[in-house]
DRENDREN-117942 format. One record per residue: residue number from 1; residue in one letter; x, y, z of N, C-alpha, C, O in turn. Coordinates in steps of 0.02 Angstrom, whole numbers, plus 50000, padded with zeros to 5 digits. Last residue first. Example, Ala and Ser with C-alpha at 12.3 -4.5 7.8 and 13.67 -1.06 7.14 Angstrom:
BEGIN
num,residu,n_u,n_v,n_w,ca_u,ca_v,ca_w,c_u,c_v,c_w,o_u,o_v,o_w
2,S,50642,49888,50354,50684,49947,50357,50645,50002,50394,50670,50057,50402
1,A,50660,49716,50390,50615,49775,50390,50660,49835,50390,50712,49834,50423
***
This chain:
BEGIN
num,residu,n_u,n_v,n_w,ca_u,ca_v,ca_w,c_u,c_v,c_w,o_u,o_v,o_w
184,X,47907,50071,46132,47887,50127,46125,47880,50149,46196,47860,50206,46209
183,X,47961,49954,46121,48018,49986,46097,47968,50053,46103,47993,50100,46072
182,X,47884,49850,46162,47929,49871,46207,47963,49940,46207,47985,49974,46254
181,X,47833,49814,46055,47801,49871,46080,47833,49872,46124,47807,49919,46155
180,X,47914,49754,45979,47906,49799,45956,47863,49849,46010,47862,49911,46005
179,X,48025,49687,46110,47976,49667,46070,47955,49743,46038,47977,49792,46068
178,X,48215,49636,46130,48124,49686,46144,48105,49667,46091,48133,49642,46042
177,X,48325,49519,46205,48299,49550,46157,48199,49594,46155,48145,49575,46176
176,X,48473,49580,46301,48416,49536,46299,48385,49588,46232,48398,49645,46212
175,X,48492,49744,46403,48530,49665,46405,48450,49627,46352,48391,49642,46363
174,X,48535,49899,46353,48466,49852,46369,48500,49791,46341,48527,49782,46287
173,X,48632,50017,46381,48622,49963,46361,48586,49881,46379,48605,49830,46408
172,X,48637,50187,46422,48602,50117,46448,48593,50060,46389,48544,50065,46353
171,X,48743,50307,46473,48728,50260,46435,48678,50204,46458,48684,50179,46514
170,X,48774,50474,46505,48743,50406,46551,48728,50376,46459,48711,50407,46408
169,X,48883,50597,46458,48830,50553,46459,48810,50481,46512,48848,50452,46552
168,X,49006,50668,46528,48952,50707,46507,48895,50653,46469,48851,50689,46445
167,X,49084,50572,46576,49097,50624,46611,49031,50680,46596,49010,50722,46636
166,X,49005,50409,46574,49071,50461,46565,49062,50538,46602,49031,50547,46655
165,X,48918,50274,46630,48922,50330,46638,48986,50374,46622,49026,50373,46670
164,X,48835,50142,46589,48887,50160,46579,48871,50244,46591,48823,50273,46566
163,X,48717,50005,46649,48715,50086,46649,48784,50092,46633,48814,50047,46661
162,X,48623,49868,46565,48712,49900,46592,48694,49962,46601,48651,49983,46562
161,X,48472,49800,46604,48492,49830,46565,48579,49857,46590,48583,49862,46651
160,X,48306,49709,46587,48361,49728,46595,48415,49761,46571,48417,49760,46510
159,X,48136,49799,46602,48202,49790,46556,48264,49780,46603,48279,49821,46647
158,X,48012,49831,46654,48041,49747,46664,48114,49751,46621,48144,49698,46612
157,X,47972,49924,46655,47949,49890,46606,47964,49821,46603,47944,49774,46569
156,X,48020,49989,46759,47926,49983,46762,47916,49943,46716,47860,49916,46716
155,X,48149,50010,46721,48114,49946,46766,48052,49917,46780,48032,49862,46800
154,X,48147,50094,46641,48171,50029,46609,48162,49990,46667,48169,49930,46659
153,X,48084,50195,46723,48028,50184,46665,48088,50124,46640,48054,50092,46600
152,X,48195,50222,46819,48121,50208,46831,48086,50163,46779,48063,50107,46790
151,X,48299,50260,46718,48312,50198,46773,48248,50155,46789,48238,50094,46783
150,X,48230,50373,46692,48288,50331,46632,48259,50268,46680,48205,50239,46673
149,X,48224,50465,46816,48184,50437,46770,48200,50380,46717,48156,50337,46717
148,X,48371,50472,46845,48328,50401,46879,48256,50411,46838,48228,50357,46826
147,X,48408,50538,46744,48440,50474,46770,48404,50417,46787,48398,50359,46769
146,X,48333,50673,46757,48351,50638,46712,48343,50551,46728,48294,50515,46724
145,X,48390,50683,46900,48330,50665,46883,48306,50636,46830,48268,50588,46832
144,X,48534,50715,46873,48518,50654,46923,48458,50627,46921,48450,50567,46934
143,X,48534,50826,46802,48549,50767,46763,48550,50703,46811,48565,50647,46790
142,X,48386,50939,46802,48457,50914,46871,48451,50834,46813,48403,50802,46792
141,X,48357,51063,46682,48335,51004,46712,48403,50949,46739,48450,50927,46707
140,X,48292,51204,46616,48339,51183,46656,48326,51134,46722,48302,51145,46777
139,X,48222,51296,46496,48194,51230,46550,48288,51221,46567,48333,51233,46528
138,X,48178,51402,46397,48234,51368,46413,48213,51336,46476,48175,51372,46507
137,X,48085,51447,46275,48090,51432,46338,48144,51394,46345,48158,51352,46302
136,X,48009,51555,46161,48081,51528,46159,48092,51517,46250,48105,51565,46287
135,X,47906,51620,46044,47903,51581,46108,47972,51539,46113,47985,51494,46073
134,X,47880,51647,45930,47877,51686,45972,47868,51675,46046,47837,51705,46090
133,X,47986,51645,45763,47960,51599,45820,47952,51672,45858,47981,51726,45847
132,X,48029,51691,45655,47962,51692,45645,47920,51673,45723,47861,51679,45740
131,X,48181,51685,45675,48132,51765,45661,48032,51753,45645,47989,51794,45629
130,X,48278,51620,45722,48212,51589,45730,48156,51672,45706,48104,51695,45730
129,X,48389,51691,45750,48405,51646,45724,48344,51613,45684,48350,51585,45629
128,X,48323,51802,45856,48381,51805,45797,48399,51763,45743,48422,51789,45692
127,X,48295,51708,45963,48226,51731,45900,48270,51764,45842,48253,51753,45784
126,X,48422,51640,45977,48378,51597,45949,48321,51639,45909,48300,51626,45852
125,X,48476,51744,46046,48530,51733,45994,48475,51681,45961,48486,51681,45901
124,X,48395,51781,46159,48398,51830,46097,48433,51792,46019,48422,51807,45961
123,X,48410,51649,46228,48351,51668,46199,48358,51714,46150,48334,51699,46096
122,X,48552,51666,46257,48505,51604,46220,48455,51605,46198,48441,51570,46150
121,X,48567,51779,46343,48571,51770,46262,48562,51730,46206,48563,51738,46145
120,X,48458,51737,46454,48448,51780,46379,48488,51783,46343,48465,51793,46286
119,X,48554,51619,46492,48476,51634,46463,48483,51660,46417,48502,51643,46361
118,X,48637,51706,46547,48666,51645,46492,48620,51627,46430,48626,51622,46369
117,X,48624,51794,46616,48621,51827,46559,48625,51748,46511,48616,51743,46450
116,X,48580,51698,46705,48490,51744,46696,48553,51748,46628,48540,51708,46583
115,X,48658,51557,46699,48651,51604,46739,48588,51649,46694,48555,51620,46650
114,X,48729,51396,46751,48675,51441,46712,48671,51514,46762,48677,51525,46823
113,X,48868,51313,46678,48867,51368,46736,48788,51401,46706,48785,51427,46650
112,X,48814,51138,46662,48823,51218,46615,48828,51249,46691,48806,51227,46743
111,X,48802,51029,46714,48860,51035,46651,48844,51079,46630,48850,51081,46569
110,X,48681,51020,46821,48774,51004,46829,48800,51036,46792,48831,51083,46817
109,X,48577,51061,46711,48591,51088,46764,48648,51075,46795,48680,51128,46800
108,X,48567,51045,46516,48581,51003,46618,48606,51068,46670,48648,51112,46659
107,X,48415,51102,46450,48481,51109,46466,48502,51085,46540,48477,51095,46595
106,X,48307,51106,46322,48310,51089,46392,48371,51082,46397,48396,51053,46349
105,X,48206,51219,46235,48273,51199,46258,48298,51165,46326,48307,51197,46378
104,X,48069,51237,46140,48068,51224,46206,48160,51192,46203,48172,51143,46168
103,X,47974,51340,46020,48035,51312,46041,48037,51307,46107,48017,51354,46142
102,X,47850,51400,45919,47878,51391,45986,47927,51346,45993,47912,51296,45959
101,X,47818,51406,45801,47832,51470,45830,47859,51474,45912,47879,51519,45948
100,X,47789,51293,45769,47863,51323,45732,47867,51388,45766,47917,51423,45759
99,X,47794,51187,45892,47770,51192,45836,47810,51263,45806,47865,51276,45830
98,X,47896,51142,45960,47822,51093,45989,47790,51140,45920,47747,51104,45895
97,X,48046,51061,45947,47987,51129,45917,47894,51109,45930,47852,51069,45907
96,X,48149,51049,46086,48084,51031,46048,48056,51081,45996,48046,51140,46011
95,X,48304,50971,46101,48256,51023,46085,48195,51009,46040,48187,50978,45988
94,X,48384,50911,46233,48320,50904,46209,48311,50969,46150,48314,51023,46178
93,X,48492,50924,46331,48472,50865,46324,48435,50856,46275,48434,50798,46255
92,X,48664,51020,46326,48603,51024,46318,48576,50950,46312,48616,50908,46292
91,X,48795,51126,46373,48762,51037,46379,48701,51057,46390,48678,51092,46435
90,X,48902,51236,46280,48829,51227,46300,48807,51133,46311,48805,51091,46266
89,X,49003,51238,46214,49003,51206,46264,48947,51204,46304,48945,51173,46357
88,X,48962,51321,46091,48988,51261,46080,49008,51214,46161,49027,51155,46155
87,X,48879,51435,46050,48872,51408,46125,48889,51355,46110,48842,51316,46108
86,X,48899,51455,45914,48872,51510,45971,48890,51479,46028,48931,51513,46060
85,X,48881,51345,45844,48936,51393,45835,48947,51457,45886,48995,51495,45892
84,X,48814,51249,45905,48872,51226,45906,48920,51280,45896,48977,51281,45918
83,X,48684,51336,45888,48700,51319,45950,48780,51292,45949,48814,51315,45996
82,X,48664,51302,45743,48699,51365,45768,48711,51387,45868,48737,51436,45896
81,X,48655,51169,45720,48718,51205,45731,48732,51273,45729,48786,51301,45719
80,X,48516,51160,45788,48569,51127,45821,48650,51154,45799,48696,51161,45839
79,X,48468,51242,45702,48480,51265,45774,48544,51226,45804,48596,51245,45830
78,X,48488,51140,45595,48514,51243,45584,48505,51237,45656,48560,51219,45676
77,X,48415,51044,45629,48465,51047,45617,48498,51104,45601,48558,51093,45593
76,X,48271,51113,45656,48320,51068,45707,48378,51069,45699,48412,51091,45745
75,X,48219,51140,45504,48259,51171,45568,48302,51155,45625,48356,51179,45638
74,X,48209,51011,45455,48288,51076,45431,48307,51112,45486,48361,51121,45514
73,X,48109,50970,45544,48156,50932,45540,48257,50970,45508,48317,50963,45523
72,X,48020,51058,45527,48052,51051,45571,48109,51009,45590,48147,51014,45639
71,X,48038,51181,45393,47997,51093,45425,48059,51080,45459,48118,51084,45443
70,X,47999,51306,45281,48019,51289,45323,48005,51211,45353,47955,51183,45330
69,X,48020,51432,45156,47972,51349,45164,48007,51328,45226,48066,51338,45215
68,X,47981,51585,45146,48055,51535,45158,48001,51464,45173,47946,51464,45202
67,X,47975,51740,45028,47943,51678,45072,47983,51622,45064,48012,51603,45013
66,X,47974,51923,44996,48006,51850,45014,47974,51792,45050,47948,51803,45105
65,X,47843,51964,44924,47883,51963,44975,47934,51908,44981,47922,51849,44966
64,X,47758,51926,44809,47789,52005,44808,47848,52009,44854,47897,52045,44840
63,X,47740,51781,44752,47748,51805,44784,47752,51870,44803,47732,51852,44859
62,X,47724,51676,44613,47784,51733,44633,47748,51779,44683,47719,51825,44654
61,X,47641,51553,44561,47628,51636,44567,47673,51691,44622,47650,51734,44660
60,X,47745,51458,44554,47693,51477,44503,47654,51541,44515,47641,51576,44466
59,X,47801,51448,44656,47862,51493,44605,47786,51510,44554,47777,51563,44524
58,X,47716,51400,44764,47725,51488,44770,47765,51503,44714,47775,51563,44707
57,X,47679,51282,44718,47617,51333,44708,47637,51397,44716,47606,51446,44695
56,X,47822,51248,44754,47788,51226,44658,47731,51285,44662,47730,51330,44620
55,X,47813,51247,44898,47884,51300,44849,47851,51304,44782,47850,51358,44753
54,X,47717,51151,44904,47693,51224,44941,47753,51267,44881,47738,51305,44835
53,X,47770,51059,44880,47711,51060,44855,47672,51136,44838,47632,51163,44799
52,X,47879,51013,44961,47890,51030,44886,47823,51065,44843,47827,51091,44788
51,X,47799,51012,45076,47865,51072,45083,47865,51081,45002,47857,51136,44976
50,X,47722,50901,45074,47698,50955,45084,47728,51008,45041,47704,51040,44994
49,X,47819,50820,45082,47801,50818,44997,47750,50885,45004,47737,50919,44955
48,X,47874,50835,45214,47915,50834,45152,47877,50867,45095,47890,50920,45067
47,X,47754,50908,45338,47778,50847,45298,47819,50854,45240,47790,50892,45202
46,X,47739,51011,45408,47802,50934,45456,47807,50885,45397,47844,50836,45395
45,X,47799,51157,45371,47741,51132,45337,47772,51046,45403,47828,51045,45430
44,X,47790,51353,45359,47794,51290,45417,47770,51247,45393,47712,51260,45377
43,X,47849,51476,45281,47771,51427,45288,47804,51372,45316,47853,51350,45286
42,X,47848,51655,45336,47858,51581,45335,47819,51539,45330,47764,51541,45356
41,X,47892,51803,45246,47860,51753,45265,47851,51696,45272,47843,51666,45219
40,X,48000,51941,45330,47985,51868,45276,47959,51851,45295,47958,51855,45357
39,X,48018,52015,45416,47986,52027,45360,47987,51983,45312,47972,51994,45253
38,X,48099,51964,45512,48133,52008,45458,48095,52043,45411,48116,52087,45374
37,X,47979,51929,45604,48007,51993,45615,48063,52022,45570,48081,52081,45575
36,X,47858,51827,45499,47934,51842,45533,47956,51904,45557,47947,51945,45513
35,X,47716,51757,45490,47749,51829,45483,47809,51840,45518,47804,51866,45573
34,X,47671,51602,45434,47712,51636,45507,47740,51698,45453,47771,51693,45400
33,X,47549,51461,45437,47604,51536,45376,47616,51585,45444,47578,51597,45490
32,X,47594,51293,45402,47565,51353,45442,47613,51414,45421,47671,51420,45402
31,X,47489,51162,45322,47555,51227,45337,47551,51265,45395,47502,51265,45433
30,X,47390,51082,45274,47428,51038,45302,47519,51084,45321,47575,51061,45328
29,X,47304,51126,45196,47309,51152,45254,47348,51110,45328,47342,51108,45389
28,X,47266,51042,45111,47228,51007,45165,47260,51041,45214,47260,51017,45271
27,X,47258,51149,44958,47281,51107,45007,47255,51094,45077,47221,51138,45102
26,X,47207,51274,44909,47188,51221,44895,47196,51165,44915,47155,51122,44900
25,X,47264,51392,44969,47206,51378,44978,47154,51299,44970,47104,51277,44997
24,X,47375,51432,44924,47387,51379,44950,47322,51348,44987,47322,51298,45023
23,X,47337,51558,44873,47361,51515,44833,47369,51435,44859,47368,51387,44820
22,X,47301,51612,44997,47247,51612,44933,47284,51548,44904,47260,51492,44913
21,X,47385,51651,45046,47339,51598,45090,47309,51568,45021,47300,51509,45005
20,X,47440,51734,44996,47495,51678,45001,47448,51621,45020,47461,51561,45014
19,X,47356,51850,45017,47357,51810,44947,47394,51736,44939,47384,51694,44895
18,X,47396,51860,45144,47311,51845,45118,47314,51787,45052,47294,51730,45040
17,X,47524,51915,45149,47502,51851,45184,47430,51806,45166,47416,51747,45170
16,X,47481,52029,45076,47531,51992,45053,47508,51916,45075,47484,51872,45039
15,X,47409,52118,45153,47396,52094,45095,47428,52008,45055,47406,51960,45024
14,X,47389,52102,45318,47452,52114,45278,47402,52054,45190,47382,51997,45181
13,X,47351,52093,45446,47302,52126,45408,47361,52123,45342,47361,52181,45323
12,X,47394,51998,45498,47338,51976,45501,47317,52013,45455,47273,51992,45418
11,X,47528,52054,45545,47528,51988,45481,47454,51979,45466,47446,51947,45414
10,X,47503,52142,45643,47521,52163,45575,47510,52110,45510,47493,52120,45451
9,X,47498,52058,45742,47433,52106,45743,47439,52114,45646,47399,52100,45602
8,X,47627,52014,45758,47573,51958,45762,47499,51967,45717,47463,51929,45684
7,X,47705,52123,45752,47707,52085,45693,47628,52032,45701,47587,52020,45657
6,X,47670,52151,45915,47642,52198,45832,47661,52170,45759,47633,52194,45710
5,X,47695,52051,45975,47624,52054,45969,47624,52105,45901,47589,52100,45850
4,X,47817,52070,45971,47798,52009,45948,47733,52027,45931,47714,52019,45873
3,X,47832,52195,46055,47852,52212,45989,47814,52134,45948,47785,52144,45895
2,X,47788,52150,46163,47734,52198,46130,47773,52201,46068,47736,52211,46019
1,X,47883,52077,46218,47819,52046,46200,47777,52093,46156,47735,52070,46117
***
């Protein structure tokens, strides 16, 4: 934590990061600028035309440091396969970026052996992966609870529905036709 905190401390006073602000000063601040522990700088943006908007204002005044455009949506997909190349039998349900410096992993409790080192190397092998993020939680959640939540909330709603179950998913195929707000 103290090493996180000294990039945290460091990005604040860092010339570089200032000027990056500067330039992008003009926007609805619709980013967020993350000091990475490689020493690159990240700009976090959730919307597309943001992402192109932000790369056009940084080639026009070049930077000194390296800077990576980031959105959560690329990312997801880089985690997701570097989880496939690292931990290819890893059963996982969820991953969230609740925002770019934090990451939330939820993993079944049946379908993984979990253990403390399994964790941490899930965790090391992610801020490794994630050099700007500073929050990396792993949640471990019983796939029976899962389940009957599933079960609960398609009955609270009145849905009928087939449960199909294999060896590593539950399926639910909703009998009959929904209405748009059903569907939320």
């Amino acid at each position: 934590m103290i090493f996180i905190a000294f990039y945290i401390v460091n990005a604040s006073n860092d010339p570089q990061l200032r000027h990056i602000d500067k330039i992008l000063v003009n926007k609805n601040r619709n980013y967020e600028v993350l000091y990475g522990r490689d020493h690159v700088i990240y700009i976090n943006t959730n919307i597309l035309d943001e992402a192109v908007w932000v790369k056009q204002a940084l080639e026009k005044n070049q930077p000194g440091k390296p800077v990576r455009v980031i959105n959560p949506d690329d990312e997801s997909i880089r985690i997701f396969s570097w989880l496939a190349d690292n931990f290819p039998n890893l059963q996982y349900f969820k991953l969230q970026l609740l925002d770019a410096s934090n990451l939330r992993l939820t993993v079944s409790k049946q379908r993984n052996a979990i253990t403390q080192q399994l964790i941490d190397n899930l965790i090391k092998g992610l801020l490794q992966t994630m050099p700007y993020a500073s929050n990396i939680s792993i949640a471990v959640l019983d796939d029976n609870v899962l389940e009957s939540q599933a079960i609960e909330t398609l009955s609270a709603i009145g849905l009928s529905y087939e449960k199909y179950k294999t060896a590593n998913n539950v399926y639910f195929n909703i009998i009959g036709t929904l209405s748009d707000s059903e569907l939320n």
